[in-house]
C-alpha angles and dihedrals in degrees: 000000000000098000084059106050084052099050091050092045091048080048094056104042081050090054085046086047096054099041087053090055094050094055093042079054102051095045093056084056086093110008127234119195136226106211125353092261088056082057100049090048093055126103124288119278104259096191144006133211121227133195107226119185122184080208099153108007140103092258112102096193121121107253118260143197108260121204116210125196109236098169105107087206095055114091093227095050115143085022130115098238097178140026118191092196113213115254086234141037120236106044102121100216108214126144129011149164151181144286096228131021137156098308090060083054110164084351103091132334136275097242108117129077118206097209111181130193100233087201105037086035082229117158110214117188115204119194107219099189087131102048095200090039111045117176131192116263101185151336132241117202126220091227092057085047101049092047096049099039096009086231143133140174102063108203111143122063127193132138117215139227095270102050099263117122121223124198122184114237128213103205149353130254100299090044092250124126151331104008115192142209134305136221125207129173134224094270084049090246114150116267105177128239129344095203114099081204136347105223118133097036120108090172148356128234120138137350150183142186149215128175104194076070097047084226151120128189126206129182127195134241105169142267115302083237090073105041109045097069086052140261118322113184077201091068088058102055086048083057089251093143134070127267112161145070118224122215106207125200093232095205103044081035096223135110107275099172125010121185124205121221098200113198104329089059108047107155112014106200131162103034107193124181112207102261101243100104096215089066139092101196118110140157132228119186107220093208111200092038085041096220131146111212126196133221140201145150121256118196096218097035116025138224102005123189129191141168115262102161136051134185113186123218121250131226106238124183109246099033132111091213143035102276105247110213087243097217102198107152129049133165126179126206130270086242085046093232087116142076121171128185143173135226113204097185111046085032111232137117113225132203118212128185106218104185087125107044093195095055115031109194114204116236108167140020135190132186111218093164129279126151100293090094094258104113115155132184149232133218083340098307118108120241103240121191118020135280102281116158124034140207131190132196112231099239082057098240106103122053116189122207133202116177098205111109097170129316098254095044094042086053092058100046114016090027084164094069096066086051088035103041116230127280138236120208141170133213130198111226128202120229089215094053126282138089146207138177116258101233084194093068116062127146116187109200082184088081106045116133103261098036145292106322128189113241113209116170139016132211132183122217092234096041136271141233092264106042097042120092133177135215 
């Protein structure tokens, strides 16, 4: 008898085992992370999904999730290995993000990318269980969006802490302002809208959220309605455009403080917190003032914001106006020392350490085209257009570059790209301060098989510096 009751106990400790280890296992399909230092000392990212859309082009091909190969021992590094082509043409992919990320840590995997149509509104979820083979899992529909939120335009991505996915939304049903915010489930079914209220806001761009805070910050781009046709320097004299950050209570879900950036803040867009979850200091890039603007909590005072950062405009010869830098994409390192940004305009790429959030202090700049007459070139083929979204590893090495904004807006101003295709680079960084291109990583979306194609944003399978966020 007792040999029997041993042997089932041992059974039974060796099925918890295994199902521990399964779940250990599934979770690790897609890693989540504990602390951001867990997550620099992680492996290197092996591939990276990027969004790819044929918008304004002559390719008439729906838009599709390209993998590319990362990994400098594989023998197809620097290569798309894969393409999931789109059911349907016309979506626009542009930004996108996961089902589970850090803050789901050791609560459900990482397997699932939300991938909107920024255009059709249209919600595709891709199942990377197999990171270098995605396939699409569903298919949400505008119609069943708009009747249950009464929103279109998806841009943001971020899962939260209970399983429910939320997506920032540009505009309503007739494409006008301010959008608002969506709820999905864990079975990506259509909640309805996270916002108690949506007073205060006058548009919708990023977010992010964090709870020990008890905050989420938005910032602000425009209606739909506005953008799609192109940039008109007349939409923003008649206050079309966006110009404040919104300070949400995360747990009453309305606008508790919004500060408004005037003039040397038009067009606040990617909005980024510094990744240690104890801290209120965060970033937004205002793109047309090119500005970067800091924020922090003040005991006394709340939630303060202030200009840290200032690129001026240049005279060039054939525009109306001063060029603005256009700084439309930052990211900001998993230690939080520091902050990268592009100016798509100008065309360069800029390193600032940010130790000290108040007073960023540049440490490295690199040129990757852009309007100012300094177009270099890769593997003989000239960079058109100018840096736009970034990537960074998580150990904070390796920063990855794509040069598409939007269709509209690239074919006013980058009208090559859509002729060209878009490029993606990478660039070594160096932990001390300091960066360079890496001339051994090089993918051309001008050659892909059906035709140029713009590349927007990058993921990574075990999570990324823009996308993780801790609670």
């Amino acid at each position: 008898m007792w040999h029997r009751r041993a042997f089932l106990s041992s059974a039974a400790a060796a099925a918890v085992a295994a199902g521990s280890s399964r779940l250990v296992a599934g979770l690790e399909a897609g890693r989540t992370h504990a602390s951001p230092k867990d997550a620099m000392a992680g492996p290197p990212e092996d591939v990276a999904y990027v969004t790819a859309t044929y918008a304004g082009t002559d390719v008439e091909r729906p838009d599709y999730l390209a993998v590319v190969d990362v990994s400098p021992r594989s023998p197809t590094y620097s290569q798309v290995i894969h393409r999931l082509e789109m059911p349907h043409r016309g979506d626009e992919l542009h930004h996108f993000g996961w089902n589970a990320c850090s803050s789901c840590h050791g609560q459900r995997a990482r397997r699932y990318l939300i991938v909107p149509g920024l255009v059709s509104s249209r919600l595709h979820v891709v199942d990377v269980s197999d990171r270098r083979r995605p396939r699409l899992h569903r298919v949400i529909a505008p119609e069943e969006v708009t009747a249950k939120a009464g929103l279109t335009a998806p841009h943001t991505v971020h899962c939260l802490p209970d399983g429910q996915i939320m997506i920032s939304m540009l505009g309503n049903d007739r494409l006008e302002g301010p959008g608002g915010f969506l709820l999905l489930d864990e079975a990506f079914d259509v909640l309805g809208s996270w916002e108690a209220t949506r007073q205060g806001m006058h548009y919708n761009y990023d977010f992010w959220y964090q709870p020990r805070h008890n905050v989420m910050v938005s910032s602000e781009w425009a209606a739909p309605s506005t953008t799609r046709p192109g940039f008109n320097p007349d939409d923003v004299r008649q206050g079309k455009y966006g110009r404040r950050l919104h300070f949400w209570d995360w747990q009453q879900r309305r606008i508790v403080h919004s500060a408004d950036l005037g003039e040397e803040g038009l067009i606040p867009l990617e909005v980024r917190f510094q990744h240690n979850p104890d801290s209120s200091h965060g970033f937004v890039g205002a793109a047309l003032s090119s500005s970067i603007w800091h924020w922090y909590h003040d005991a006394q005072e709340g939630w303060r914001t202030e200009k840290v950062v200032q690129v001026e405009p240049v005279e060039v010869e054939g525009w109306p106006f001063p060029v603005p830098g256009l700084i439309t994409d930052l990211v900001l390192s998993l230690d939080d020392r520091w902050l990268y940004f592009s100016n798509w305009l100008h065309g360069d790429v800029r390193q600032y350490d940010v130790s000290d959030p108040a007073h960023p202090r540049l440490a490295g700049r690199l040129w990757l085209g852009g309007v100012l007459g300094t177009q270099p070139s890769l593997r003989g083929r000239p960079l058109c257009g100018g840096p736009q979204m970034l990537q960074l590893s998580h150990d904070g090495r390796r920063l990855y570059v794509t040069n598409s904004l939007f269709s509209s807006w690239d074919n006013q101003f980058y009208p090559s790209i859509a002729r060209q295709g878009s490029y993606m680079v990478q660039i070594d960084c160096d932990p001390a301060g300091g960066m360079q291109v890496n001339e051994a990583f090089f993918v051309d979306f001008g050659k892909e098989p059906h035709g140029p194609a713009r590349a927007h944003e990058m993921r990574f399978p075990d999570g990324d510096c823009t996308s993780d966020i801790w609670v």
